[in-house]
C-alpha positions, -999 to +999 in steps of 0.1 A: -057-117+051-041-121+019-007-109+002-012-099-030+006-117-060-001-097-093+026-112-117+033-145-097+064-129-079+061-115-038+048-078-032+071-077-001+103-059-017+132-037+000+157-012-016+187-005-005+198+036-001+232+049+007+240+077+028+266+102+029+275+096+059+272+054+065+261+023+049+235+014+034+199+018+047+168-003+034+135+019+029+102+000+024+066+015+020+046-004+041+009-006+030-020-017+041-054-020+013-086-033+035-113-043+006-143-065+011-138-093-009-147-091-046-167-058-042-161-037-074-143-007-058-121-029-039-113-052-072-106-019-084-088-002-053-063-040-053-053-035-093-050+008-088-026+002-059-005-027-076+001-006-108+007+024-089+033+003-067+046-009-096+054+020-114+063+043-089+078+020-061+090-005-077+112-026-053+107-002-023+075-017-005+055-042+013+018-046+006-007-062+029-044-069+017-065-077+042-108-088+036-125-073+060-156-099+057-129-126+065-114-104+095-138-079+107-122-074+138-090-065+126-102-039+106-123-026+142-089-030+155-072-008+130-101+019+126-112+011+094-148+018+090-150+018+051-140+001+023-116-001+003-092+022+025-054+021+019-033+028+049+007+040+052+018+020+078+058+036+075+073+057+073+054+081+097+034+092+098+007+071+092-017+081+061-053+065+052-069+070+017-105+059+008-119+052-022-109+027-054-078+045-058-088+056-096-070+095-089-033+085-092-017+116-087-039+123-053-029+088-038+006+099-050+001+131-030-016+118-002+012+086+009+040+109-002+059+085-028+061+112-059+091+128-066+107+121-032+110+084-038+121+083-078 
């Protein structure tokens, strides 16, 4: 298991949103990519995810990459037959996308983070 590092700096990040009615309340996307090491669709799937992360949730998520071949049972654990297969841990409910990510505005669609989350 890894945490991914594109630009040097931490992909663990919070935002703060207010409320009309109370303080402040931090929302994170939490993600999970499984890949298989250095596979091409999961090299791809790692740099789709980070740019897609970076432009559309900026400081609003936590990303865990975890290598199936280095932790098979964890991804038996978690369901995760194929790779590379993105997972929305939070909010609920929880959403799993396969493939290398390529079709932005589907992975968009599918975890929910479009418009909503600008």
């Amino acid at each position: 298991m890894r945490k991914a590092d594109p630009g040097g700096g931490e992909m663990s990040r919070t935002r703060t949103k207010r409320t009309a009615s109370g303080p402040a309340v931090a929302t994170i996307v939490m993600l999970r990519l499984y890949i298989a090491s250095d596979a091409p669709n999961s090299v791809r799937a790692v740099a789709n995810l980070v740019a897609i992360c970076n432009e559309h949730l900026q400081d609003k998520f936590k990303l865990e990459i975890i290598d199936v071949l280095e932790t098979p049972l964890r991804a038996v654990t978690d369901g995760i037959l194929v790779t590379p297969s993105l997972a929305r841990v939070s909010p609920s409910p929880m959403v799993k996308v396969i493939g290398d990510l390529g079709d932005k505005r589907t992975v968009l669609h599918a975890l929910g983070i479009g418009e909503s989350i600008e």
